[in-house]
Backbone and ligand atoms as CSV (ligand in chain L), in Angstrom:
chain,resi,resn,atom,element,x,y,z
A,1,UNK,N,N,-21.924,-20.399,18.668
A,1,UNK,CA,C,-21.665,-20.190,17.246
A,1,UNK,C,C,-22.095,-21.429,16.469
A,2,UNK,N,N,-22.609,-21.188,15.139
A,2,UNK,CA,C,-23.198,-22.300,14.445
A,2,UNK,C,C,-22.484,-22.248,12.982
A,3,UNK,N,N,-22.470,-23.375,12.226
A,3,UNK,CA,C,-22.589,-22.823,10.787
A,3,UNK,C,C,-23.510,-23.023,10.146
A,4,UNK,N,N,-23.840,-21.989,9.259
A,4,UNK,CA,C,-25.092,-21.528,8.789
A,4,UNK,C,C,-25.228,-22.277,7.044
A,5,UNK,N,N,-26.655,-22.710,6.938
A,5,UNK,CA,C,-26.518,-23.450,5.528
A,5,UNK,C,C,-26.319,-22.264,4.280
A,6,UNK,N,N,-25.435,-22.460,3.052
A,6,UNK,CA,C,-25.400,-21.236,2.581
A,6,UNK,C,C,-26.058,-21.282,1.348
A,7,UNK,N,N,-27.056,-20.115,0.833
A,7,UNK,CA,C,-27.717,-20.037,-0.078
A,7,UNK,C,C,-27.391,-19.734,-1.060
A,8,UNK,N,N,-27.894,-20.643,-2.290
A,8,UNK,CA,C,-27.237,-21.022,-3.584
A,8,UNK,C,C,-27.485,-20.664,-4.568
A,9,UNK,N,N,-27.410,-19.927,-6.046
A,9,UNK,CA,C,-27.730,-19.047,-7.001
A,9,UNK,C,C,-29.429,-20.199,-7.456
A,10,UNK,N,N,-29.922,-18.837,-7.484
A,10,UNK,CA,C,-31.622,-19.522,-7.420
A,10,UNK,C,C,-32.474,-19.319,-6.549
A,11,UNK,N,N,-31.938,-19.157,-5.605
A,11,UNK,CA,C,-32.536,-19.145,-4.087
A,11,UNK,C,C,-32.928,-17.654,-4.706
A,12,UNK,N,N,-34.245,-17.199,-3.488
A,12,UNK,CA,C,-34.825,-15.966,-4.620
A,12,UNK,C,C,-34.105,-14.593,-3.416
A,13,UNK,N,N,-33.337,-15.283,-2.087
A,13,UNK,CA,C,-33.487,-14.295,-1.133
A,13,UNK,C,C,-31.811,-13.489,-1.797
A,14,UNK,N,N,-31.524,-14.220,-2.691
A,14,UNK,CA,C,-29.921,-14.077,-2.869
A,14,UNK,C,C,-30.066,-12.345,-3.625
A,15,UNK,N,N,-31.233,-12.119,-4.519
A,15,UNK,CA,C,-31.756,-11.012,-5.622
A,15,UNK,C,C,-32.875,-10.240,-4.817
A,16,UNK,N,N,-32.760,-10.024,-3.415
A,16,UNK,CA,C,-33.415,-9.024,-2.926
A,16,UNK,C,C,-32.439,-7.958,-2.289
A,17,UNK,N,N,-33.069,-6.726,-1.708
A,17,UNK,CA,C,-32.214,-6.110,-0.741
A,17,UNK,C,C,-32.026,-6.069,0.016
A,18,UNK,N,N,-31.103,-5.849,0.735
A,18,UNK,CA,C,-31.217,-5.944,2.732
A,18,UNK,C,C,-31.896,-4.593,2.858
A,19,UNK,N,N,-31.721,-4.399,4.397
A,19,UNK,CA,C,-32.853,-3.869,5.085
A,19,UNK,C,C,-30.941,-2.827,6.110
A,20,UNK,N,N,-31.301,-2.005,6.607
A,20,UNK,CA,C,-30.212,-1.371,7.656
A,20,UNK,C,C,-30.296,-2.249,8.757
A,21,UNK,N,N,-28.932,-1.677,9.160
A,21,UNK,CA,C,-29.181,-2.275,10.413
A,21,UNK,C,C,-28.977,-1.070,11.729
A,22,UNK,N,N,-29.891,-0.995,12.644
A,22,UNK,CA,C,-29.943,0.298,13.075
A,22,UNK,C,C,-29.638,0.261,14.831
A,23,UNK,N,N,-29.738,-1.341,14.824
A,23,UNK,CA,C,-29.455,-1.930,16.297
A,23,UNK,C,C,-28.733,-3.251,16.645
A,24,UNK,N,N,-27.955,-3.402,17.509
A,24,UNK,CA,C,-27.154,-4.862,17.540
A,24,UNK,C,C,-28.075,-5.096,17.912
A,25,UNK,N,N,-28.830,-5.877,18.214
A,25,UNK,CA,C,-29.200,-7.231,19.096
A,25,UNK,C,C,-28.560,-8.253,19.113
A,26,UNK,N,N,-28.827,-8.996,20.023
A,26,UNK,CA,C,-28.012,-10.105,20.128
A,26,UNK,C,C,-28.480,-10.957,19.497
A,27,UNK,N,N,-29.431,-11.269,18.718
A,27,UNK,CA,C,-29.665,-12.459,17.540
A,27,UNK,C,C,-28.554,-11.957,16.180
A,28,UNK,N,N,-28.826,-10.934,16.026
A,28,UNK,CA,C,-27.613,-9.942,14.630
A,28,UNK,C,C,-26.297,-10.037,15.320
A,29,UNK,N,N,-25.931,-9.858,16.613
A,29,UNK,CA,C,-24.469,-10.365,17.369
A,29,UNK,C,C,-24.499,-11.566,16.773
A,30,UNK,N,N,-25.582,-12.650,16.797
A,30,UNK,CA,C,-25.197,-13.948,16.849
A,30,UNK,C,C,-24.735,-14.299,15.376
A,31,UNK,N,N,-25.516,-13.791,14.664
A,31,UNK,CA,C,-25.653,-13.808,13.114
A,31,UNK,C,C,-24.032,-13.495,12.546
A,32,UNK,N,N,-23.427,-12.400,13.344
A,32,UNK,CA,C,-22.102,-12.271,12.346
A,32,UNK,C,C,-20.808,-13.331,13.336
A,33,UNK,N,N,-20.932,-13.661,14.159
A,33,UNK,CA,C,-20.501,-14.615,14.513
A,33,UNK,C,C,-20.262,-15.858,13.877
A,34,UNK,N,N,-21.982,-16.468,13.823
A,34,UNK,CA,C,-21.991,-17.584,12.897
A,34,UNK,C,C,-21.433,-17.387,11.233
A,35,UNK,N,N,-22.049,-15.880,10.694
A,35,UNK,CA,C,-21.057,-16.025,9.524
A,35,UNK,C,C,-19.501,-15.718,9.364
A,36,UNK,N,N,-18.983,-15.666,10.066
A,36,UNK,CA,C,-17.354,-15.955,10.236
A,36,UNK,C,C,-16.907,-17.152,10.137
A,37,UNK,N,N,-18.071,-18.033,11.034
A,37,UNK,CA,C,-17.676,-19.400,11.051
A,37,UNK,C,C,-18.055,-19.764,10.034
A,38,UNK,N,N,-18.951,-19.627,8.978
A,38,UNK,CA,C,-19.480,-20.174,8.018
A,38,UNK,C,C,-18.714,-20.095,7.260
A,39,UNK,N,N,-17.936,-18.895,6.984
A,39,UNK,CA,C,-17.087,-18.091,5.903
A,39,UNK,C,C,-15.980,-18.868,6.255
A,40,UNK,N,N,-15.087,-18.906,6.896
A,40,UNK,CA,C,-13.850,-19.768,7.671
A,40,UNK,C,C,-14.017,-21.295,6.908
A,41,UNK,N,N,-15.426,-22.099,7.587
A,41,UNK,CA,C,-15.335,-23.237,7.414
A,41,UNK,C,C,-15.269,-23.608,5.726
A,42,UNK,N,N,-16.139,-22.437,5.125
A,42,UNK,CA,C,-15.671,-22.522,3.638
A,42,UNK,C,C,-15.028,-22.104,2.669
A,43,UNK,N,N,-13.649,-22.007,3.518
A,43,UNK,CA,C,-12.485,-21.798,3.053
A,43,UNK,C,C,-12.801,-20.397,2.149
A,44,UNK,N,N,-13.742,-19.071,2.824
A,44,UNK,CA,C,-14.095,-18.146,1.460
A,44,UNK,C,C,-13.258,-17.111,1.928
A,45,UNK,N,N,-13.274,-15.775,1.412
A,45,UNK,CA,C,-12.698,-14.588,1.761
A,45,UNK,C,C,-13.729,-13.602,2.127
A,46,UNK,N,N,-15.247,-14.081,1.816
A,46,UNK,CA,C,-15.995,-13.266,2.342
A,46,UNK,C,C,-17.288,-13.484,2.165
A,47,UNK,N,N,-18.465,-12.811,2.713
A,47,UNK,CA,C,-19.674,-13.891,3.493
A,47,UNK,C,C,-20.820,-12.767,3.767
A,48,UNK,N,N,-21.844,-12.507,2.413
A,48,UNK,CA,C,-22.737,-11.778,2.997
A,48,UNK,C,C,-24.011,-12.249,3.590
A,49,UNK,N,N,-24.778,-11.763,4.619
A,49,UNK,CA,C,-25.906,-11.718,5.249
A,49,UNK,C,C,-26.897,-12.853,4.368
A,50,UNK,N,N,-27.504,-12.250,3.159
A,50,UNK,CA,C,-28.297,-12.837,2.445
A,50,UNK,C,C,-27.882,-14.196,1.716
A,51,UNK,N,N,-26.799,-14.507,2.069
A,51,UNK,CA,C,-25.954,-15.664,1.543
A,51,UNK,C,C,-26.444,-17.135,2.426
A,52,UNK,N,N,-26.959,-16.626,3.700
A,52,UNK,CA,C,-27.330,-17.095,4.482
A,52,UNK,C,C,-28.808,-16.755,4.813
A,53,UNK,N,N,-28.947,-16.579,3.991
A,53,UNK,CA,C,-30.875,-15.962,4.369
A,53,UNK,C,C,-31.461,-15.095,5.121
A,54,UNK,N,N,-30.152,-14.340,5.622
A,54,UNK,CA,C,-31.069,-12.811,6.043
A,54,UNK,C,C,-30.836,-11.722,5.374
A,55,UNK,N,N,-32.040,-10.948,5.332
A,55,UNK,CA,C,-31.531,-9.583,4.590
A,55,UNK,C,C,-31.378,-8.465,5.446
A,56,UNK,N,N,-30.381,-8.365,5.776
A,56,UNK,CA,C,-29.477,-7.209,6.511
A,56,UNK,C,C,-27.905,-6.740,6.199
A,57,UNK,N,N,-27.996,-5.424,6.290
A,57,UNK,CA,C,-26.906,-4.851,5.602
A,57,UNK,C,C,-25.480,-5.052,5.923
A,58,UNK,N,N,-25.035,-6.371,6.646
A,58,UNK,CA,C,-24.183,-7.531,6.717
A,58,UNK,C,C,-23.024,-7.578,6.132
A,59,UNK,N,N,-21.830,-7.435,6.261
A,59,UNK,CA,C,-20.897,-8.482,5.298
A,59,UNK,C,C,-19.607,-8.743,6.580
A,60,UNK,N,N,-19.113,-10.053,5.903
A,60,UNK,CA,C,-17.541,-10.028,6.505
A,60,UNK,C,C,-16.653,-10.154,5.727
A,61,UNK,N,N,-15.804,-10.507,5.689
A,61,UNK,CA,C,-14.119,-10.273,4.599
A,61,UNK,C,C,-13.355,-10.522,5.925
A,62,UNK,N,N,-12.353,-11.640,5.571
A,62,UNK,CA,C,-11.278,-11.825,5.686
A,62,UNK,C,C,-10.110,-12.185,4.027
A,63,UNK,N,N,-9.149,-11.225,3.669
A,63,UNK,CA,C,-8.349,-12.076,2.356
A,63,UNK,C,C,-7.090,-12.295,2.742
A,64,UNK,N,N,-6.330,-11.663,4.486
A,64,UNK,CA,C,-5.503,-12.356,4.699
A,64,UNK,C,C,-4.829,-14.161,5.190
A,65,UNK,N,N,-3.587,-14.089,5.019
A,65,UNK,CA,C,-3.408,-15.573,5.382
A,65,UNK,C,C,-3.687,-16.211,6.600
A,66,UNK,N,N,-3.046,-14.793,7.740
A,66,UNK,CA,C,-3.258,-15.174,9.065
A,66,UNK,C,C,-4.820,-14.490,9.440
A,67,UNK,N,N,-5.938,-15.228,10.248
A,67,UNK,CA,C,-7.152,-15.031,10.373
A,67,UNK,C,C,-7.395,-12.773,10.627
A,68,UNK,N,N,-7.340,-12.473,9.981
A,68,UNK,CA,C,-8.285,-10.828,10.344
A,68,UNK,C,C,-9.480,-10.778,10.225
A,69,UNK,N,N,-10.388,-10.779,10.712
A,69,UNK,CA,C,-12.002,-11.067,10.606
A,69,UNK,C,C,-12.054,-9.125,10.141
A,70,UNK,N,N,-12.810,-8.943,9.230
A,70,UNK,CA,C,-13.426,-7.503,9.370
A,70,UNK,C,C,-14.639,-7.939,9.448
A,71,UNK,N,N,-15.610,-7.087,9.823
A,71,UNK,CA,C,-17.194,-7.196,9.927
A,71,UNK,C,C,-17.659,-5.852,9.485
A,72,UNK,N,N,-18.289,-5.547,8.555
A,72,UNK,CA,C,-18.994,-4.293,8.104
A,72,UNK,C,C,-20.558,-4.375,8.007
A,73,UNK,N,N,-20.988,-3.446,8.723
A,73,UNK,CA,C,-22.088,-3.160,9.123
A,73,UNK,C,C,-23.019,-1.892,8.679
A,74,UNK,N,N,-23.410,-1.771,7.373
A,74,UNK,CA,C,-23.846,-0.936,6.711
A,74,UNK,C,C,-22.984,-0.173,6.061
A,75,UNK,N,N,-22.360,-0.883,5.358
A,75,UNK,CA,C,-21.127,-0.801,4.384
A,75,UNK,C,C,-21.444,0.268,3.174
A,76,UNK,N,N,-21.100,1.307,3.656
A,76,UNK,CA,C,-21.231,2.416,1.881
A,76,UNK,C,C,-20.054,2.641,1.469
A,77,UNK,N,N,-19.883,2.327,0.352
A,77,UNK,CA,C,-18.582,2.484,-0.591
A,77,UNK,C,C,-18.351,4.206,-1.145
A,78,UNK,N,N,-17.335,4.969,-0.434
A,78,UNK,CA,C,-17.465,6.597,-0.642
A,78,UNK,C,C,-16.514,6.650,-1.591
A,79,UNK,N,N,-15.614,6.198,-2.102
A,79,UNK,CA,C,-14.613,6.247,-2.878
A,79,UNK,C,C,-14.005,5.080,-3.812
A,80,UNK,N,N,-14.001,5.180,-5.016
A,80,UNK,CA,C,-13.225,3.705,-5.660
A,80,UNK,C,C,-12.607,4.166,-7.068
A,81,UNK,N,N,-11.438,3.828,-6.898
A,81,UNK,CA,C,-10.342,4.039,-8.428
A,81,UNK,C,C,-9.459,3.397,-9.001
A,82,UNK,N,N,-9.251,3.406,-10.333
A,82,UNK,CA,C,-8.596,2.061,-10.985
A,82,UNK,C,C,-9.235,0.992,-11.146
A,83,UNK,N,N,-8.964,0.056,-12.185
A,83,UNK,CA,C,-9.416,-0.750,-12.562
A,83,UNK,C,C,-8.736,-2.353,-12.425
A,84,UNK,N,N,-9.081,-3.547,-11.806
A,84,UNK,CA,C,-8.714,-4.787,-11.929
A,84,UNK,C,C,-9.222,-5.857,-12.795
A,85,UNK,N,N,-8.686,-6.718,-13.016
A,85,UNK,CA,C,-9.300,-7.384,-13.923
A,85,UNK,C,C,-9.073,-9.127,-13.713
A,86,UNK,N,N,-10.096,-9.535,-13.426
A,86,UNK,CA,C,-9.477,-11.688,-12.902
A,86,UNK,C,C,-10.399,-12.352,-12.640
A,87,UNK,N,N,-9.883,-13.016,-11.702
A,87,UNK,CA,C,-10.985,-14.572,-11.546
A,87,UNK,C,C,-11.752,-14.256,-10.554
A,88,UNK,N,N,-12.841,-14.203,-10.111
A,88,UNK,CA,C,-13.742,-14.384,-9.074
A,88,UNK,C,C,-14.712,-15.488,-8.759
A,89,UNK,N,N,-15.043,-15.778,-7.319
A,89,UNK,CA,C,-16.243,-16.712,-7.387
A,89,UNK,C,C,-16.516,-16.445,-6.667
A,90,UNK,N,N,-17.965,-17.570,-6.110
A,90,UNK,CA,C,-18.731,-16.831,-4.799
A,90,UNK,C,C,-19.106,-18.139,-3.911
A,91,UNK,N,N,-19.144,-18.327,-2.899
A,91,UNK,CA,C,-19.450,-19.464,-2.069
A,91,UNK,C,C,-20.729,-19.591,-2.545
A,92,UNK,N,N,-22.101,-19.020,-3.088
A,92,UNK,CA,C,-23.273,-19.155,-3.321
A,92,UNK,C,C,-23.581,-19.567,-4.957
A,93,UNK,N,N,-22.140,-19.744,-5.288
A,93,UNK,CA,C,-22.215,-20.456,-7.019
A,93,UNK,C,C,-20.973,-21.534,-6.905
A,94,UNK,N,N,-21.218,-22.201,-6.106
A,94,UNK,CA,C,-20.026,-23.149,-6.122
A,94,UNK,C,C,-19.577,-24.034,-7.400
A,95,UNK,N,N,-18.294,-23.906,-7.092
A,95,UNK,CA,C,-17.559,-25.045,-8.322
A,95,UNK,C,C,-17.063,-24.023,-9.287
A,96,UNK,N,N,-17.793,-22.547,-9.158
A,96,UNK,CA,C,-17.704,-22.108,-10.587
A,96,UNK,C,C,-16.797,-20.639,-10.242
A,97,UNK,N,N,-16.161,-19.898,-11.654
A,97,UNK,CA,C,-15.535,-18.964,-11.220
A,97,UNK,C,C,-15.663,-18.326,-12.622
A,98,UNK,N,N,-15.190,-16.580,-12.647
A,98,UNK,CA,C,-15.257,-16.083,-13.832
A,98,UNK,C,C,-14.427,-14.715,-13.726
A,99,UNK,N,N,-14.314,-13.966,-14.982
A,99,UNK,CA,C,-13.615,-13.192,-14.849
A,99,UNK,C,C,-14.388,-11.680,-14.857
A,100,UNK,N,N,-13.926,-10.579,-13.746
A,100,UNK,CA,C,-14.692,-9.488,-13.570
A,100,UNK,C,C,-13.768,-8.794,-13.221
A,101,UNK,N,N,-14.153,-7.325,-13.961
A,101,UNK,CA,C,-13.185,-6.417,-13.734
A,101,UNK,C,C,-13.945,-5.558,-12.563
A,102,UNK,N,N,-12.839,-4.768,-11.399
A,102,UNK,CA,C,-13.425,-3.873,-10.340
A,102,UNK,C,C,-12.643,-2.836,-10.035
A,103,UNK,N,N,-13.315,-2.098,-9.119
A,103,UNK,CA,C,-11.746,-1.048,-8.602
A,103,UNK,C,C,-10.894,-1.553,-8.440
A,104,UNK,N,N,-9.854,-1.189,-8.578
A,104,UNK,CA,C,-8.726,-2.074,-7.655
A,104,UNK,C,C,-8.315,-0.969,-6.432
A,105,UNK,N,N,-9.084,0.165,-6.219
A,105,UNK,CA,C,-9.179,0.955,-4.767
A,105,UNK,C,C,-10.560,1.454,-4.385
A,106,UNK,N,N,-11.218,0.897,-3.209
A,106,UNK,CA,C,-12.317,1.094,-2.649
A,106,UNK,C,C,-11.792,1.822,-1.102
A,107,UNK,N,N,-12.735,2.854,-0.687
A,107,UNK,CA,C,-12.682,3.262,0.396
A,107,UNK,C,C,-14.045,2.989,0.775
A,108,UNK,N,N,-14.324,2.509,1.819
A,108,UNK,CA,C,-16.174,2.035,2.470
A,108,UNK,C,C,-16.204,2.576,4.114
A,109,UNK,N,N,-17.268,3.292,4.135
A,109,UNK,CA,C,-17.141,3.265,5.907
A,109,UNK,C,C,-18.743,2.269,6.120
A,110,UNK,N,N,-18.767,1.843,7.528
A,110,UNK,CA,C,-19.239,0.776,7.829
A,110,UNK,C,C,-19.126,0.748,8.865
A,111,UNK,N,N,-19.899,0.288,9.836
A,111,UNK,CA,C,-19.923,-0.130,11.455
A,111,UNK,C,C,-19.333,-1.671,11.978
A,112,UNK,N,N,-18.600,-1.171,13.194
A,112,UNK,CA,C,-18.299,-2.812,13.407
A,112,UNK,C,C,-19.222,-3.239,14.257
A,113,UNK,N,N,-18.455,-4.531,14.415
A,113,UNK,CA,C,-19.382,-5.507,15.753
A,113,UNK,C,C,-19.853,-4.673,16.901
A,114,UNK,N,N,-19.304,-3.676,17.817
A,114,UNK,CA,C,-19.819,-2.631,18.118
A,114,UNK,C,C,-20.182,-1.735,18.078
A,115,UNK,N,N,-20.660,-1.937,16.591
A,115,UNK,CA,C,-21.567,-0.381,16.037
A,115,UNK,C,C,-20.452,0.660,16.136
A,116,UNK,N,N,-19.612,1.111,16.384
A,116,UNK,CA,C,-18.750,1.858,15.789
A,116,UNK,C,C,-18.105,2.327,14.738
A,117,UNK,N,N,-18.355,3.303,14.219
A,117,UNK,CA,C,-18.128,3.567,12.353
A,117,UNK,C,C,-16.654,3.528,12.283
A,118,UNK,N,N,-16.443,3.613,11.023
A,118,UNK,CA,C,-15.058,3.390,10.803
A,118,UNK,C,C,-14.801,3.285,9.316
A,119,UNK,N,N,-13.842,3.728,8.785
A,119,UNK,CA,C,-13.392,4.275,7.622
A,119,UNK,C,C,-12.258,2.901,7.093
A,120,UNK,N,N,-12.691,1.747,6.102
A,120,UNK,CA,C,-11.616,1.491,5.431
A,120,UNK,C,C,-10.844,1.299,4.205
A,121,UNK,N,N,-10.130,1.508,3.955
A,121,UNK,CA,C,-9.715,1.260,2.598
A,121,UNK,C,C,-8.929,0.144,2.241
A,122,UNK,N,N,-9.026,-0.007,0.800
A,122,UNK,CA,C,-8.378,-1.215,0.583
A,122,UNK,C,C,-8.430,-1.828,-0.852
A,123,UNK,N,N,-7.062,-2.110,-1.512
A,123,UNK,CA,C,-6.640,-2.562,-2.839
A,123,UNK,C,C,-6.990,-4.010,-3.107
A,124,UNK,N,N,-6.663,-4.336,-4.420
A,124,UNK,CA,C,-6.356,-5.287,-4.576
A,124,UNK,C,C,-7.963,-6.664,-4.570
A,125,UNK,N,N,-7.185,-7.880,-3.705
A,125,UNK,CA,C,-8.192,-8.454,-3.383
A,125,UNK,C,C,-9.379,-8.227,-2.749
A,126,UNK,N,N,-8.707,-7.062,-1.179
A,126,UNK,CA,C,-9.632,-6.513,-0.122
A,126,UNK,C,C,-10.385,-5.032,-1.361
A,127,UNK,N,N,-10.055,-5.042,-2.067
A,127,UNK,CA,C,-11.406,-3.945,-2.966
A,127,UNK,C,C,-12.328,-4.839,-3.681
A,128,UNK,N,N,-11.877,-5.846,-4.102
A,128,UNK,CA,C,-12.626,-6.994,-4.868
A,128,UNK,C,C,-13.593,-7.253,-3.812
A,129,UNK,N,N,-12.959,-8.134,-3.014
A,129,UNK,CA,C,-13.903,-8.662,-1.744
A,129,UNK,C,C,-15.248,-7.431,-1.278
A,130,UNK,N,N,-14.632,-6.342,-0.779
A,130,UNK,CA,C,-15.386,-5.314,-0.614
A,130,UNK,C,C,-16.489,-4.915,-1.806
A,131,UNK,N,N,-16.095,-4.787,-2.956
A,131,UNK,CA,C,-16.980,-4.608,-3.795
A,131,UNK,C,C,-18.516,-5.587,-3.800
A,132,UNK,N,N,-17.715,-6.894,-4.198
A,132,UNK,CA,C,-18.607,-8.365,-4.288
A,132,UNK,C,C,-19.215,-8.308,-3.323
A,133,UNK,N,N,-18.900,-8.504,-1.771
A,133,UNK,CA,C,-20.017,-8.275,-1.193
A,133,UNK,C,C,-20.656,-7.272,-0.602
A,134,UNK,N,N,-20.402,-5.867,-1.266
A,134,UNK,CA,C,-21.860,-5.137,-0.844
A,134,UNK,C,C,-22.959,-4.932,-2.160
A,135,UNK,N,N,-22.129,-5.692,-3.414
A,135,UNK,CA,C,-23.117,-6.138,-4.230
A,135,UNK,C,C,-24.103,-6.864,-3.460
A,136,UNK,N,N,-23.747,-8.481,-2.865
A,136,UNK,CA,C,-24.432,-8.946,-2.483
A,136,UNK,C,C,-25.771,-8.168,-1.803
A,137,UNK,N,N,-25.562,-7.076,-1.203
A,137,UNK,CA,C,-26.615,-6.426,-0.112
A,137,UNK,C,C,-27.761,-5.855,-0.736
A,138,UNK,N,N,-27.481,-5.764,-2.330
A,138,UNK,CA,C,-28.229,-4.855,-3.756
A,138,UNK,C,C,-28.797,-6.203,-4.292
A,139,UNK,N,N,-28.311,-7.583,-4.028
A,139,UNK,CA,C,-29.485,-8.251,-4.682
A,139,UNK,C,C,-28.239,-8.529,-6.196
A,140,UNK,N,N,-26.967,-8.445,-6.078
A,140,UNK,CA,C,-26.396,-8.264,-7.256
A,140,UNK,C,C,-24.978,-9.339,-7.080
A,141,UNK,N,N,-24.905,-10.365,-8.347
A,141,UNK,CA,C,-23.769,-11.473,-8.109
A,141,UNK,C,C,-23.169,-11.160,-8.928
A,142,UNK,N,N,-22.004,-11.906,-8.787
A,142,UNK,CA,C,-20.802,-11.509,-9.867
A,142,UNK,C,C,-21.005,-12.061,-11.596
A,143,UNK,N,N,-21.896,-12.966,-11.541
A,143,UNK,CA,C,-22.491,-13.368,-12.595
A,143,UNK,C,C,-22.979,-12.594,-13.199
A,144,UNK,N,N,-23.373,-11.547,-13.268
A,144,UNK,CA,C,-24.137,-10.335,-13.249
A,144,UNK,C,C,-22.753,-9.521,-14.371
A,145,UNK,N,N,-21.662,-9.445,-13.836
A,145,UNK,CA,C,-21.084,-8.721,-14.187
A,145,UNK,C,C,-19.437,-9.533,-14.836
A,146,UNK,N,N,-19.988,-11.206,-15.161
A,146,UNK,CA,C,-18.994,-11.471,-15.800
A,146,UNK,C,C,-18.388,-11.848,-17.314
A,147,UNK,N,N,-16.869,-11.348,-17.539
A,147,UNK,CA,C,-16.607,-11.413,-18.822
A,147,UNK,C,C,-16.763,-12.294,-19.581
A,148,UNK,N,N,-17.176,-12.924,-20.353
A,148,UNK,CA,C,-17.399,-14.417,-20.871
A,148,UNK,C,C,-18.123,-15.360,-20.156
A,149,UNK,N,N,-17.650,-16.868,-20.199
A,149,UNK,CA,C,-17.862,-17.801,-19.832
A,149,UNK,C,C,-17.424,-18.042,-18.564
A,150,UNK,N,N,-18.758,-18.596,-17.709
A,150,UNK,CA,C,-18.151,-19.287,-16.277
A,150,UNK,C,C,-16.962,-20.541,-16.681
A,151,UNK,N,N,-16.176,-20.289,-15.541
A,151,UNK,CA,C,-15.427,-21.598,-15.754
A,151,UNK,C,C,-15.480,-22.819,-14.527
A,152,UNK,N,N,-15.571,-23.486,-14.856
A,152,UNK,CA,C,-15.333,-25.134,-13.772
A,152,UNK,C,C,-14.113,-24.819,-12.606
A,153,UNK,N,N,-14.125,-24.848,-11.297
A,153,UNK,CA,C,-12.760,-24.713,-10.963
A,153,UNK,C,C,-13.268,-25.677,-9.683
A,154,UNK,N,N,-11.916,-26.301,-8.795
A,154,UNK,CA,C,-12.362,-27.855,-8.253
A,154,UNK,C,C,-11.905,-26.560,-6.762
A,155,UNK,N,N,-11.543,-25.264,-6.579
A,155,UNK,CA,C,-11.523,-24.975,-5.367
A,155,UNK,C,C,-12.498,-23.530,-5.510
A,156,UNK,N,N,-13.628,-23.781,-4.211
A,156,UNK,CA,C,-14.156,-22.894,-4.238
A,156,UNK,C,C,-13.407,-21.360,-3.411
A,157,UNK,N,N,-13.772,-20.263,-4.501
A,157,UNK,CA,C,-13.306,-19.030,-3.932
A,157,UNK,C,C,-14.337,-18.279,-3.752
A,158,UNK,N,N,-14.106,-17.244,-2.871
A,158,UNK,CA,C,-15.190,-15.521,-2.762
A,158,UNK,C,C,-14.490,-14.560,-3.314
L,1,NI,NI,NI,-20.494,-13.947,-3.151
């Protein structure tokens, strides 16, 4: 496992699309590995593919306290209702944070680490998280979709 350098608003790979993913290999095993660790080491809640310079249909999310790694693997969002409204940021715009409104209920199915599909849902932060990064997979940041002014903040969030 490595940590991976993470790519920063500008970078041009951040505004493309991923690609499916249609096979583990073990370099893409290795890949969501290292972004766990990447995501972990920077204190985020969640960590897409292209964040790190590949384009593949990628993400992880963790927003609990005690470590839950999810890994979603061609993440389609089938369901989302209600509305939230707050602070967001992204490990790939550091320092900075803003306010964006989202579902506050997403249902996504998605493959795990063993390619196995699977259905999850989830409020709150875990719909935020979920949302933000399968934006990421569209080439799409939260900047994109925020209310006002970025603000300065001294702890970085996802
Ligand atoms: Ni992000």
């Amino acid at each position: 496992m490595a940590i991976r350098s993470i790519r920063t608003e500008g970078d041009p790979v951040l505004r493309k699309h991923c690609r499916k993913v249609t096979e583990l290999t073990p370099k893409l095993a290795e890949l969501i590995e290292d972004m766990l660790e990447t995501m972990y080491e920077n204190n985020g809640v969640g960590l897409a593919a292209p964040q790190v310079g590949v384009l593949r249909n990628i993400v992880v999310i963790d927003v609990d306290e005690e470590p839950n790694p999810l890994v979603l693997i061609n993440p389609e969002i089938l369901e989302f209702s209600g509305e939230q409204t707050g602070d967001e940021g992204c490990l790939s715009i550091p320092g900075k944070a803003g306010v964006v409104t989202r579902p506050d209920y997403v249902k996504v199915q998605a493959m795990d680490e063993n390619m196995e599909s699977f259905v999850l849902e989830g409020t709150e932060l875990l719909a935020r998280a979920i949302c933000h990064e399968c934006d990421h997979l569209q080439g799409t940041l939260y900047i994109d979709k925020v209310e006002g002014e970025l603000k300065d903040v001294v702890h970085e969030e996802e």
